[in-house]
C-alpha positions in Angstrom: 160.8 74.4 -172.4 162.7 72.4 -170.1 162.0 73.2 -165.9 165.0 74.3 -164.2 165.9 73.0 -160.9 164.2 75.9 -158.7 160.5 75.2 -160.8 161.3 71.2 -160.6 162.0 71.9 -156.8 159.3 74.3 -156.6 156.8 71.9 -158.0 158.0 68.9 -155.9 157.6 70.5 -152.4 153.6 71.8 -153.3 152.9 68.0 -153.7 155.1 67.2 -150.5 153.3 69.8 -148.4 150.1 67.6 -148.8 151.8 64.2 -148.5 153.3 65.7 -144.9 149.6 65.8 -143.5 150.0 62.1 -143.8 153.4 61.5 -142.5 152.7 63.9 -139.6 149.4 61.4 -138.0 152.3 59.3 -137.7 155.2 61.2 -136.4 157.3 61.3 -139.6 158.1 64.4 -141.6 159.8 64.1 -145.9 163.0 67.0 -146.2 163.3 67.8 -149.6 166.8 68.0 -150.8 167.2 68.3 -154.1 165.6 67.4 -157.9 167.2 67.2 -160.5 165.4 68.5 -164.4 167.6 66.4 -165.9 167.4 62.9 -164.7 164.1 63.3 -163.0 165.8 62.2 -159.7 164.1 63.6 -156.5 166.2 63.6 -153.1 164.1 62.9 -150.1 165.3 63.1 -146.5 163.1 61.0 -143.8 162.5 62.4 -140.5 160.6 61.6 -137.3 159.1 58.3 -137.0 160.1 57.6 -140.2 163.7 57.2 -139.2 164.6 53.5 -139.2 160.7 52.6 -139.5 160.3 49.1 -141.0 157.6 50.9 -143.7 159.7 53.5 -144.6 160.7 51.6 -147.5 157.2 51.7 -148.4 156.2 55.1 -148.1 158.4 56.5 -149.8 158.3 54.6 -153.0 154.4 53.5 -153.2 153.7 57.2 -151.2 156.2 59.5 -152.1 157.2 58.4 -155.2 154.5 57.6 -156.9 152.1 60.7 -155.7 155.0 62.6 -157.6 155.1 61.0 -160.4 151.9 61.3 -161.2 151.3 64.6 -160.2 154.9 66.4 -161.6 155.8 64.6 -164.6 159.2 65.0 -164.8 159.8 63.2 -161.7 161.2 59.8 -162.8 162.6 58.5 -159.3 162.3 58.7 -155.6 165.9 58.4 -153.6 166.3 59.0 -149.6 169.1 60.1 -148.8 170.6 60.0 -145.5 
């Protein structure tokens, strides 16, 4: 059976909560704001230090992205959003 959006999203922020340890040493913070069962598409705010951070690119697709995708399979991509 399919996940609906609340168990996608549900899923998605119990990996994030971890991954925000990280981004916190350095002053940064992930929102989530939406996922999508569908398309596998995951909405990401950055916050903090992350803002306008030359890595940010970085983090959030070899951090973000790929910790999701490999622990919640249905994630497929990693978009921030503004």
């Amino acid at each position: 059976m399919a996940k609906t959006r609340e168990d996608l999203k549900a899923d998605v922020e119990r990996v994030l909560v971890v991954l925000r340890e990280g981004l916190a040493m350095h002053g940064g913070n992930v929102e989530l704001v939406d996922a999508d069962p569908d398309s596998g598409k995951v909405s990401v705010r950055l916050q903090g230090a992350c803002v306008g951070c030359p890595m940010s690119e970085i983090t959030l697709k070899a951090g973000i992205e790929d910790t999701l995708r490999e622990m919640v399979p249905e994630v497929q991509e990693v978009e921030q959003v503004v």
